[in-house]
C-alpha positions as CSV (number, residue, x, y, z in Angstrom):
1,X,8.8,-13.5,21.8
2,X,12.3,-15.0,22.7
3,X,12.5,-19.2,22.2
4,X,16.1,-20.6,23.4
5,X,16.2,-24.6,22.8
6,X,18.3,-27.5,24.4
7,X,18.9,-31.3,23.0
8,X,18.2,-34.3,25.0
9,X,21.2,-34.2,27.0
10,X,20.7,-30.7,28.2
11,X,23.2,-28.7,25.9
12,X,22.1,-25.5,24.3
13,X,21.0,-25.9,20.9
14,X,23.7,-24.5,17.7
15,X,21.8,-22.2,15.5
16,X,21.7,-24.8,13.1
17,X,19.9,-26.9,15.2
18,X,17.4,-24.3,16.3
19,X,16.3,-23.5,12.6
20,X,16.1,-27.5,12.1
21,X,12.1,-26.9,14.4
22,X,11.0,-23.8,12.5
23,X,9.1,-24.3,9.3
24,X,10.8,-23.5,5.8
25,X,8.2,-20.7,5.8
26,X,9.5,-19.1,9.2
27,X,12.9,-19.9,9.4
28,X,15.3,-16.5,8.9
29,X,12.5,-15.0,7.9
30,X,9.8,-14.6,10.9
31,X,12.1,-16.0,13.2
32,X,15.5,-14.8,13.4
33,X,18.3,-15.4,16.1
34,X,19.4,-12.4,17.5
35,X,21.3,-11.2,20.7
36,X,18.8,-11.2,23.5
37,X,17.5,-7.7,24.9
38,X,18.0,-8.6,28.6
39,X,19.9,-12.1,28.9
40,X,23.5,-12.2,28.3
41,X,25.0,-15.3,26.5
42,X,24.3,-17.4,22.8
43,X,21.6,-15.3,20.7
44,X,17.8,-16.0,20.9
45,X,15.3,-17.1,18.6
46,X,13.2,-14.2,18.1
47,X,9.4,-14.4,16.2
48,X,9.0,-10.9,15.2
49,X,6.1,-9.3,15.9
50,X,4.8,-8.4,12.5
51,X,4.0,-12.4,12.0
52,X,4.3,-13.3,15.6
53,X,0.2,-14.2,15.5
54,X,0.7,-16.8,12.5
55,X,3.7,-18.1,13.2
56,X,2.5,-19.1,17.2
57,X,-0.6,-20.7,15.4
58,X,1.5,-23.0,13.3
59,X,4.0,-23.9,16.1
60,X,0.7,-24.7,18.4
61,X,-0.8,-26.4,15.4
62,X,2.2,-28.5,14.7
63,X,3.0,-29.0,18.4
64,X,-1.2,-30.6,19.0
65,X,-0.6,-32.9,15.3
66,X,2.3,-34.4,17.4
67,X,0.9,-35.1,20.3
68,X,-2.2,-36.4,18.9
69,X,0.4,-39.1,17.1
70,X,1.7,-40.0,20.2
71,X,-1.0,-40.2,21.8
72,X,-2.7,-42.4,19.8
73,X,0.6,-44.5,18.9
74,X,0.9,-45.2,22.4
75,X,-3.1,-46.1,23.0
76,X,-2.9,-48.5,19.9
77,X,0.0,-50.2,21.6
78,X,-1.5,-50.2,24.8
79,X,-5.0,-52.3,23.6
80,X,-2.0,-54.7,21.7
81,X,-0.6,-55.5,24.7
């Protein structure tokens, strides 16, 4: 799997940047940033495959936690209003 990021105002992500999203656990470890195999330009983050079912389940895991939070931010601001 092959992740390439952008910030807010539509600029490619530095590597820094890209390891800033990936867990402690995964960072240079499962997930790597390396050239892509078919896409010319800045390297890729790549989840290798060895780990690649773990490390999707924490990013989906992490990505729901989130949502839920904002979701229910937003309700509990809604019934406020």
């Amino acid at each position: 799997m092959w992740l390439f990021g952008y910030d807010e105002d539509g600029t490619p992500l530095r590597p820094a940047q890209v390891f800033e999203d990936m867990s402690a656990d995964h960072a240079k470890k499962t997930v790597t940033l390396d050239p892509h195999p078919h896409l010319a330009g800045p390297s890729h983050a790549s989840v290798h495959p060895c780990r690649h079912s773990v490390a999707i389940k924490r990013i989906i895991d992490m990505v729901c936690s989130i949502l839920k939070f904002s979701s229910t931010f937003r309700l509990g601001r809604l019934r406020s209003a």
